[in-house]
Backbone as ProteinMPNN parsed JSONL, in Angstrom:
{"seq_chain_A": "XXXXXXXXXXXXXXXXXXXXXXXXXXXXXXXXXXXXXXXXXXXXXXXXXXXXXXXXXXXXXXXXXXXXXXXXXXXXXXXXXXXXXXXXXXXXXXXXXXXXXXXXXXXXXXXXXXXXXXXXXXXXXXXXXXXXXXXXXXXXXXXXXXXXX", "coords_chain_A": {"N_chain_A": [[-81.854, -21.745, 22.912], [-78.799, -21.199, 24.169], [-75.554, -22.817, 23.056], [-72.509, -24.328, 23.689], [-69.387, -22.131, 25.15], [-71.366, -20.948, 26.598], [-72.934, -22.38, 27.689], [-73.864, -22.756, 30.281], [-74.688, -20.537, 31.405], [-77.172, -19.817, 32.133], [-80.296, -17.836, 33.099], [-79.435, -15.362, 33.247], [-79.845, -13.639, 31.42], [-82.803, -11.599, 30.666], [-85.779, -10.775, 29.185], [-87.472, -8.286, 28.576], [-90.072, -6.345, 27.767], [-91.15, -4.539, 24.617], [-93.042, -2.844, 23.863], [-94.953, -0.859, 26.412], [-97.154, 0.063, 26.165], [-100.905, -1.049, 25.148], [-101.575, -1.738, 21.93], [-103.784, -0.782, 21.006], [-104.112, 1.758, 21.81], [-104.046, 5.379, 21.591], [-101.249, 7.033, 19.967], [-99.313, 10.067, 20.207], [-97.582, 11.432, 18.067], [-96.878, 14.15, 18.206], [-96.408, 14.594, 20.942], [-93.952, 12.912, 20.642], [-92.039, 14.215, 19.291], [-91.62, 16.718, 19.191], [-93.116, 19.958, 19.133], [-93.016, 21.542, 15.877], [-91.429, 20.203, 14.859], [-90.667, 18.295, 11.627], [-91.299, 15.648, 10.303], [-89.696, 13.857, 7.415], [-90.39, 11.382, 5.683], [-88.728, 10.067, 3.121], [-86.928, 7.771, 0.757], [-86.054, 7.843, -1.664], [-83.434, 8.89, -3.761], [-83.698, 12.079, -5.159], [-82.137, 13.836, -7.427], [-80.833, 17.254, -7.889], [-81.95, 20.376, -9.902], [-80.077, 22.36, -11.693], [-79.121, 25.57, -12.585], [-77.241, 28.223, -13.887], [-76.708, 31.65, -13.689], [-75.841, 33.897, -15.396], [-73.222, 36.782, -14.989], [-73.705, 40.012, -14.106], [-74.385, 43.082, -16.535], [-72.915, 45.416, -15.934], [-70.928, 44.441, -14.594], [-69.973, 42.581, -16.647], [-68.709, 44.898, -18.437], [-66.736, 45.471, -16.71], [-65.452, 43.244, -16.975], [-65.377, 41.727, -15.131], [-66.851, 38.916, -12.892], [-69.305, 37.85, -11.121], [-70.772, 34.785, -10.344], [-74.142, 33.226, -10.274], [-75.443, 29.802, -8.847], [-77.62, 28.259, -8.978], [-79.747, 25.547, -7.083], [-82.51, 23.486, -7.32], [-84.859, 21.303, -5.922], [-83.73, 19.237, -5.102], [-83.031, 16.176, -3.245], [-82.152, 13.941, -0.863], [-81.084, 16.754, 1.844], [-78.172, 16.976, 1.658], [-76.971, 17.182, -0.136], [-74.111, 18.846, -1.912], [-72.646, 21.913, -3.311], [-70.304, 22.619, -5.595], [-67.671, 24.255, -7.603], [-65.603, 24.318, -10.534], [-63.162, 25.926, -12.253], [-62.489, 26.026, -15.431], [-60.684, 23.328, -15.136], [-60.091, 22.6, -12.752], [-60.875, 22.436, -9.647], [-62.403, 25.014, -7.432], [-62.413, 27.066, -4.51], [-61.957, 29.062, -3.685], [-63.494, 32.554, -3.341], [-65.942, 31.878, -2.891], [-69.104, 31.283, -1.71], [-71.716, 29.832, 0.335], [-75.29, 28.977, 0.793], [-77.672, 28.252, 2.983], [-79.363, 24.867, 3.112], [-82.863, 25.048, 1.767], [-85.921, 23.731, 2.538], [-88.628, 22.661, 0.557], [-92.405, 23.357, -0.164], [-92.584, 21.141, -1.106], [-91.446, 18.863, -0.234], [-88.962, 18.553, -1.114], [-85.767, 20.192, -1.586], [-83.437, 23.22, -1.848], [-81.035, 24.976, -2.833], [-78.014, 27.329, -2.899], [-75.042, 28.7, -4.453], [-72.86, 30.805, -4.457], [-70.321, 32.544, -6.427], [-67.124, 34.527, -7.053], [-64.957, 36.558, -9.329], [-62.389, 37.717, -10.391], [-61.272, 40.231, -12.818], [-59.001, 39.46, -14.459], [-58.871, 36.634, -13.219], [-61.636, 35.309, -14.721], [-60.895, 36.187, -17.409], [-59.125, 34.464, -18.049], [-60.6, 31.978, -18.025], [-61.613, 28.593, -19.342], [-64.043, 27.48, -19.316], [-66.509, 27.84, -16.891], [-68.124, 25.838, -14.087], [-70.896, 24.548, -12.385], [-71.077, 21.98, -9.566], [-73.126, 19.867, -8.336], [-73.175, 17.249, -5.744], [-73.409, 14.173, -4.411], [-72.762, 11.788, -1.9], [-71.703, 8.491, -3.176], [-73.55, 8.909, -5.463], [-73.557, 10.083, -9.235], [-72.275, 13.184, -10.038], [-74.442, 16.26, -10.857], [-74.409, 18.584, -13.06], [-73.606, 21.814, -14.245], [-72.89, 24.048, -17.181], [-71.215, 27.198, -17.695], [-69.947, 28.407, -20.509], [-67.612, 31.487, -20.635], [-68.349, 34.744, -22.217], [-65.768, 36.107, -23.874], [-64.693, 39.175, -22.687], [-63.285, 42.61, -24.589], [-59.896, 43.054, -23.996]], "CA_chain_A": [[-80.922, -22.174, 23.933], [-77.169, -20.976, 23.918], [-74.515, -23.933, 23.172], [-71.113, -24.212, 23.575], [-69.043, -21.923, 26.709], [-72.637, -19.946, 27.36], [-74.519, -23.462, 28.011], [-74.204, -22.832, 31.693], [-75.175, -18.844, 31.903], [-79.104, -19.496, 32.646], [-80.513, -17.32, 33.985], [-79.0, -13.731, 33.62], [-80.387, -12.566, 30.403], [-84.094, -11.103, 31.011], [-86.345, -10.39, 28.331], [-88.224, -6.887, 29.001], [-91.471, -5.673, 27.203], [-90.989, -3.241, 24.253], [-94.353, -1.814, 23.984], [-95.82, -1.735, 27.648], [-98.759, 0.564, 26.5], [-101.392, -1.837, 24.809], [-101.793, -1.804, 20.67], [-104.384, 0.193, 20.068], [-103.711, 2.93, 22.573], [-102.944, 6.315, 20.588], [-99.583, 7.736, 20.625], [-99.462, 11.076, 19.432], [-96.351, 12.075, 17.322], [-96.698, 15.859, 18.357], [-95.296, 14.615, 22.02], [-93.012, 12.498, 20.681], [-91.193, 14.993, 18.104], [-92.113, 17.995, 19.781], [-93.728, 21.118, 18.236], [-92.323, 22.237, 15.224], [-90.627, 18.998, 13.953], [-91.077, 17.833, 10.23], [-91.028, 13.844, 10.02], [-90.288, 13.485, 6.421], [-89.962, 9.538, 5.399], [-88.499, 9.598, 1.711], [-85.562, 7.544, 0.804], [-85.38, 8.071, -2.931], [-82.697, 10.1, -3.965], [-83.892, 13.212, -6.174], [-81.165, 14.863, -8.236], [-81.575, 19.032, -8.014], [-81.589, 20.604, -11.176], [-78.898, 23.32, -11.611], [-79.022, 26.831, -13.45], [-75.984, 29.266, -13.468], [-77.231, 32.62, -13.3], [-74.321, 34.864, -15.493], [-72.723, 37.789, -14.437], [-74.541, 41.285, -14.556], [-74.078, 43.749, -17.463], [-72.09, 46.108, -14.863], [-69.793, 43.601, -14.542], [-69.917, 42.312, -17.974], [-68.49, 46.071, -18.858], [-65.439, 45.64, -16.388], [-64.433, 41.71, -17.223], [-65.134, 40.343, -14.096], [-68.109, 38.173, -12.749], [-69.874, 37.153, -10.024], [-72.013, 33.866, -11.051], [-74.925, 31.909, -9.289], [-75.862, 28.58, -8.844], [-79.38, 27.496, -8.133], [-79.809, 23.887, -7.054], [-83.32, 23.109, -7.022], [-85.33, 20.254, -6.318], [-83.323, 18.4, -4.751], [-83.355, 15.062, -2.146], [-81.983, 15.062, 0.561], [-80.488, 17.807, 2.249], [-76.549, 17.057, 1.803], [-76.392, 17.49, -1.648], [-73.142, 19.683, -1.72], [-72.585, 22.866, -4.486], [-69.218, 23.481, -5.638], [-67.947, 25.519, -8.464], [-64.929, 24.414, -11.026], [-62.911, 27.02, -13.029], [-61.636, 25.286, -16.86], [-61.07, 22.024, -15.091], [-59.816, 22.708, -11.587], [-62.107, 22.92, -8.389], [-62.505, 26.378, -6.796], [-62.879, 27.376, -2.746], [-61.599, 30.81, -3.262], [-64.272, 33.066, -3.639], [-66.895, 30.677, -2.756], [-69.68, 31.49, -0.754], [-72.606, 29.305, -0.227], [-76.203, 29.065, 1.225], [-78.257, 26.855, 3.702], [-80.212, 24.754, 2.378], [-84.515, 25.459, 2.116], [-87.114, 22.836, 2.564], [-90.117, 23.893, 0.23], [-93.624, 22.576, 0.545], [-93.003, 19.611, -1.592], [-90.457, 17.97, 0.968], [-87.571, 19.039, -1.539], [-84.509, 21.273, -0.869], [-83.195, 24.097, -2.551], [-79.71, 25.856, -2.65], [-77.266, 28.966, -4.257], [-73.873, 28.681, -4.332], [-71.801, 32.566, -5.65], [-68.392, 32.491, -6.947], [-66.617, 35.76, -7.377], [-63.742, 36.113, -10.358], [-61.305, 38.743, -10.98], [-61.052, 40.42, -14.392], [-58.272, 37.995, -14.954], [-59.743, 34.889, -13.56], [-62.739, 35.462, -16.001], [-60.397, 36.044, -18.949], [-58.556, 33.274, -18.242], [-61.364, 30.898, -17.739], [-61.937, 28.427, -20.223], [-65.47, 27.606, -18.838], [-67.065, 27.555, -15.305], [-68.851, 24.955, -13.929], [-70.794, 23.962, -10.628], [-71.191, 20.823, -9.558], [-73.959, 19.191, -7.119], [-72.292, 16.207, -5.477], [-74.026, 13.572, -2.894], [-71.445, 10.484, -1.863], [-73.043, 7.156, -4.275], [-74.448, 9.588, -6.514], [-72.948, 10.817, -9.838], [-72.323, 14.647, -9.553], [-75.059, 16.762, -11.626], [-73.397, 19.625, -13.336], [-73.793, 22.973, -15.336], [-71.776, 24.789, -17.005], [-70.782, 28.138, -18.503], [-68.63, 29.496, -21.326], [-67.514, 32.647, -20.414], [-68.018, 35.589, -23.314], [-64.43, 36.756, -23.221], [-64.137, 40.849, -23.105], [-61.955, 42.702, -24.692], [-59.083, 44.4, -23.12]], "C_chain_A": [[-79.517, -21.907, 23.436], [-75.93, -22.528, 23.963], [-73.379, -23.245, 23.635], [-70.208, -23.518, 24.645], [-70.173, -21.251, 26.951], [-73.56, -20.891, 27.462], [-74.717, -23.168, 29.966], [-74.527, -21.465, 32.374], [-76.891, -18.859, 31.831], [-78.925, -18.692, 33.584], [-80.047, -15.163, 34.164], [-79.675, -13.165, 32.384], [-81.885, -12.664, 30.974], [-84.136, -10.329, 29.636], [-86.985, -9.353, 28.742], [-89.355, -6.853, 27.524], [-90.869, -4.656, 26.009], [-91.922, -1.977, 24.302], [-95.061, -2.461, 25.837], [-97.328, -0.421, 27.325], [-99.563, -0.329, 25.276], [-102.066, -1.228, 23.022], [-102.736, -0.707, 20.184], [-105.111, 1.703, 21.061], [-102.999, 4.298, 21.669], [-101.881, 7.026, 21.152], [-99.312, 8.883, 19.804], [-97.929, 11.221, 19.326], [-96.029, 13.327, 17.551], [-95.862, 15.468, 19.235], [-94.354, 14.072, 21.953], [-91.437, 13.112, 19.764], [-90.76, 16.307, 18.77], [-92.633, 18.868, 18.864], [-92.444, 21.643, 17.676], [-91.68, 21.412, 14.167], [-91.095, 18.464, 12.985], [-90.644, 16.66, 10.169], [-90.996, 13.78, 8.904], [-89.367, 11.996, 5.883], [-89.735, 9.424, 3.889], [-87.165, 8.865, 1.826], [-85.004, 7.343, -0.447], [-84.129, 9.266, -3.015], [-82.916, 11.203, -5.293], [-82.762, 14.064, -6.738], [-81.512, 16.315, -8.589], [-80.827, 19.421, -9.387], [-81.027, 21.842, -10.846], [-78.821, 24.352, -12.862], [-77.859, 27.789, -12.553], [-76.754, 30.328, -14.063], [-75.326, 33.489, -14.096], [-73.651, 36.122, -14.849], [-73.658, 39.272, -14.834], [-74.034, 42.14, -15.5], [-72.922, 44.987, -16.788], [-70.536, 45.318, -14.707], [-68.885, 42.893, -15.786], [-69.083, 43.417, -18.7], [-67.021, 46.402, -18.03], [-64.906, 44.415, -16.256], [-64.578, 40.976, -15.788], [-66.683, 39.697, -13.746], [-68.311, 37.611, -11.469], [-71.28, 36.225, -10.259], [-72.261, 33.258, -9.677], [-75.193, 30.968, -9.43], [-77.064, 28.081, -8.158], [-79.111, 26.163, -8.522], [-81.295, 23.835, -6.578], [-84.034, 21.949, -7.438], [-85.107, 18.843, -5.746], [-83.415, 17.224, -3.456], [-81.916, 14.328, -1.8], [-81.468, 15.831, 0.885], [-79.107, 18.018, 1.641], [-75.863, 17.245, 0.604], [-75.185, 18.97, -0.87], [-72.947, 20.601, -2.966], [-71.104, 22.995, -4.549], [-68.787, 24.15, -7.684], [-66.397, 24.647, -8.707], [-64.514, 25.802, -11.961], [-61.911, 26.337, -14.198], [-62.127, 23.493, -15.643], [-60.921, 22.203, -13.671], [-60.939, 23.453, -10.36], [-61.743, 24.176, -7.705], [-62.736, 26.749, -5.421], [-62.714, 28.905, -3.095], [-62.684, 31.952, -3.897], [-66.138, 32.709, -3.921], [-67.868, 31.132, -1.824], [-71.26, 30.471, -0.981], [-74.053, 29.205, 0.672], [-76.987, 27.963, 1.957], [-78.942, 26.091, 3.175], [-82.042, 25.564, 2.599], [-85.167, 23.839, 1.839], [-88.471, 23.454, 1.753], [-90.929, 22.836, 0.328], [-93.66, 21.122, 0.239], [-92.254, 18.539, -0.931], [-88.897, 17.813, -0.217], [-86.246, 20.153, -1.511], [-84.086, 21.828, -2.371], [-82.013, 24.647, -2.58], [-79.219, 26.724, -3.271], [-75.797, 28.726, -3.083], [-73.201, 30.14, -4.97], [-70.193, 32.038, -5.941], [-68.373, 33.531, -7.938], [-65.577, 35.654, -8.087], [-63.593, 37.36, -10.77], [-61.611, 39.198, -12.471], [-60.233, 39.53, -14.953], [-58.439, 36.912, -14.963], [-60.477, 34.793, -14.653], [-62.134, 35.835, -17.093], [-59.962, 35.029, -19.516], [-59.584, 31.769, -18.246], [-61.925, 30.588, -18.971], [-63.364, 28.045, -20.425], [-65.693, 27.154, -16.928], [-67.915, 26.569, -15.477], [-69.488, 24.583, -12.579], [-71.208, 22.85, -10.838], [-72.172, 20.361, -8.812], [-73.388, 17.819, -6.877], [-72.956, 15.534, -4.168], [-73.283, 12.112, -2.959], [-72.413, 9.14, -2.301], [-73.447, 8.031, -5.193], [-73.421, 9.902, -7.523], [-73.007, 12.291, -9.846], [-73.557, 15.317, -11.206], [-74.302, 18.289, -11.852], [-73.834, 20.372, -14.451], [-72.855, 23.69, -15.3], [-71.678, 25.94, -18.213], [-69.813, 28.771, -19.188], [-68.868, 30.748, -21.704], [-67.456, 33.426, -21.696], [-66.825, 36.419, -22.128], [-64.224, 38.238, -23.535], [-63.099, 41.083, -23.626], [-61.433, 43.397, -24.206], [-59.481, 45.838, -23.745]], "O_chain_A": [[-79.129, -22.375, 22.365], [-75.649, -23.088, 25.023], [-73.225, -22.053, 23.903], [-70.031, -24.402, 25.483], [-69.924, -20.663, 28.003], [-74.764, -20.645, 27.389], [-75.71, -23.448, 30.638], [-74.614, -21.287, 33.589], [-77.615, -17.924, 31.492], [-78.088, -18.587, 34.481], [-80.332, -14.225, 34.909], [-80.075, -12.008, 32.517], [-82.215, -13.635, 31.656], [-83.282, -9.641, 29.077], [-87.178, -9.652, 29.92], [-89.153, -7.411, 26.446], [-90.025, -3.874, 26.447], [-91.768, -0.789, 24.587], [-95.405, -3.549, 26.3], [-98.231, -0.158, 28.119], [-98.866, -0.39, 24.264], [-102.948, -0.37, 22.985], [-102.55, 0.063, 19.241], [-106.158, 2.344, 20.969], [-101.86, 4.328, 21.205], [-101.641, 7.46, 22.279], [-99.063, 8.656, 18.619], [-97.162, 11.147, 20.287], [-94.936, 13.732, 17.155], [-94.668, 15.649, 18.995], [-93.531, 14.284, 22.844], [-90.302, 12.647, 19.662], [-89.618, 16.764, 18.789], [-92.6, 18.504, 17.689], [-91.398, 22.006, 18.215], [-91.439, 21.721, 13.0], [-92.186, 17.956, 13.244], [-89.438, 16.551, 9.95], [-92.146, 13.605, 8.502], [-88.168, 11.739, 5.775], [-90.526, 8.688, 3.299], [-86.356, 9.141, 2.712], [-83.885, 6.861, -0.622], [-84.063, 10.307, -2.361], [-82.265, 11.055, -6.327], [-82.662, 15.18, -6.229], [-82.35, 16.581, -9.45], [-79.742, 19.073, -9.851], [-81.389, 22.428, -9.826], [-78.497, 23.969, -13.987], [-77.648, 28.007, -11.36], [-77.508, 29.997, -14.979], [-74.211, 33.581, -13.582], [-73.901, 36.037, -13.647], [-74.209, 39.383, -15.929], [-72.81, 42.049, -15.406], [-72.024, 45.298, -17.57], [-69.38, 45.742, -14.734], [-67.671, 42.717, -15.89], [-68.615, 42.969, -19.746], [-66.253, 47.282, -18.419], [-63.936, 44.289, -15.508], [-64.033, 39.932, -15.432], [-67.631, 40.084, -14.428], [-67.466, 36.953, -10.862], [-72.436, 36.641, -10.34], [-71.596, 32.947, -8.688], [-75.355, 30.865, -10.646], [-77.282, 27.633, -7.033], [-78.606, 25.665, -9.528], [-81.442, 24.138, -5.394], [-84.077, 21.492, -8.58], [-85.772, 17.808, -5.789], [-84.085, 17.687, -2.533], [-80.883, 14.27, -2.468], [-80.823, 16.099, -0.129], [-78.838, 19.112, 1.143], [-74.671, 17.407, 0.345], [-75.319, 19.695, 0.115], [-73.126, 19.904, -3.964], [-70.572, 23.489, -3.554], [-69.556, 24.346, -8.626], [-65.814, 24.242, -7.701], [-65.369, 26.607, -12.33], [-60.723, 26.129, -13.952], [-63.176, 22.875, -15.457], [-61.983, 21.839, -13.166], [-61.52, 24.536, -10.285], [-60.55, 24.273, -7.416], [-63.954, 26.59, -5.334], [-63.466, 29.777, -2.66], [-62.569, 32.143, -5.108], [-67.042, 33.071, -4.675], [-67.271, 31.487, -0.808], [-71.832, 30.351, -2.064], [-73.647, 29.531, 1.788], [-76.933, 26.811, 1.528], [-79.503, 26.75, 2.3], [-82.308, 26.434, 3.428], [-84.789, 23.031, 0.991], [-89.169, 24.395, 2.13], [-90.612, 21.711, 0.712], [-94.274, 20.207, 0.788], [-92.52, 17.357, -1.148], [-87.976, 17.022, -0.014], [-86.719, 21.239, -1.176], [-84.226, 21.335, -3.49], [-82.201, 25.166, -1.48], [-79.808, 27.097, -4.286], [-75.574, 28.639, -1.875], [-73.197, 30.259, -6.195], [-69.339, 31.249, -5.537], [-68.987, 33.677, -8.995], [-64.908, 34.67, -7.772], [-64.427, 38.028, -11.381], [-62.207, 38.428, -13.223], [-60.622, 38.82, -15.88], [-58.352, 36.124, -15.904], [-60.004, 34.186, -15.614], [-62.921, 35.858, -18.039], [-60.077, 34.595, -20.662], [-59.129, 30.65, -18.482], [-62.506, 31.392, -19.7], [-63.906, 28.222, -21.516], [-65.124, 26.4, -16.138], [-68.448, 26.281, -16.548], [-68.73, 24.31, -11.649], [-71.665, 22.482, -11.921], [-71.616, 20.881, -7.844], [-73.102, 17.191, -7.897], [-73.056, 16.128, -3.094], [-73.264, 11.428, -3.982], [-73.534, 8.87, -1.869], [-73.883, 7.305, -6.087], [-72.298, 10.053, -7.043], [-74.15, 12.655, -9.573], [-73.437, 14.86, -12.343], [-73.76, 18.951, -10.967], [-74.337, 19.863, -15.453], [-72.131, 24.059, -14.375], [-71.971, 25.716, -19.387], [-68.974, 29.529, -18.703], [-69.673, 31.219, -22.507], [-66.601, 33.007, -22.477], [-66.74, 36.873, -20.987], [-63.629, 38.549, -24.567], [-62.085, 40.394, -23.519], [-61.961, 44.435, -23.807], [-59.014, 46.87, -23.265]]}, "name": "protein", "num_of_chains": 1, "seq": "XXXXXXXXXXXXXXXXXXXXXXXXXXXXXXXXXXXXXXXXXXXXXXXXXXXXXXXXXXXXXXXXXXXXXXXXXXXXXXXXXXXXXXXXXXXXXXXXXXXXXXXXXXXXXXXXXXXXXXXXXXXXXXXXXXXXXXXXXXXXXXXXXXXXX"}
């Protein structure tokens, strides 16, 4: 019963039914998802493990680099990849990939980051980062062999 100024509103709220089809009536999940849709119910958070991938010997031979970042493993989707250079965060030359769903209901990613002959001389090490908001960021990182001029 409502006290206080809603003691005299009988009458207007109405209770409704939630389930009106009866308990042990089946309810198929295909029609309610539709075809195609993956229900997956985890709510741990899995940390993706992270390998940098160095630069190719081609490249290695003219000082500059184009490194990868595999993120695999990871839970859930939004994990984010980014890429430091010494200490400072990087966008420029950034390119990055959708995620994948593989069979085990974990996600996968690749982040590139492209670097000048000079960036890559100057760099005191690279680093990417995986980053999900609450989470501490998981991180690898590479020190660059420095060519010589």
């Amino acid at each position: 019963m409502l006290k206080g100024s809603f003691s005299g509103v009988r009458g207007l709220f109405r209770v409704q039914e939630v389930f009106e089809r009866p308990l042990n009536e089946f309810v198929s999940l295909w029609w309610t998802f539709g075809g195609g849709t993956k229900l997956i119910v985890d709510s741990d958070v899995v940390r993706p493990t992270l390998t940098v991938l160095p630069q190719s010997k081609d490249e290695e031979k003219q000082c500059s680099a184009t490194l990868v970042c595999l993120a695999t493993g990871g839970f859930p989707s939004n994990w984010k990849l980014g890429w430091k250079v010494g200490s400072t965060s990087t966008s420029s030359g950034v390119s990055s990939s959708l995620e994948v769903l593989g069979t085990d209901g974990h996600y996968s990613w690749s982040s590139t980051l492209s670097l000048s002959a000079d960036q890559w001389r100057k760099a005191g090490s690279v680093s990417c980062e995986a980053s999900l908001s609450g989470q501490s960021p998981v991180t690898q990182t590479l020190d660059p062999d420095h060519c010589s001029e």
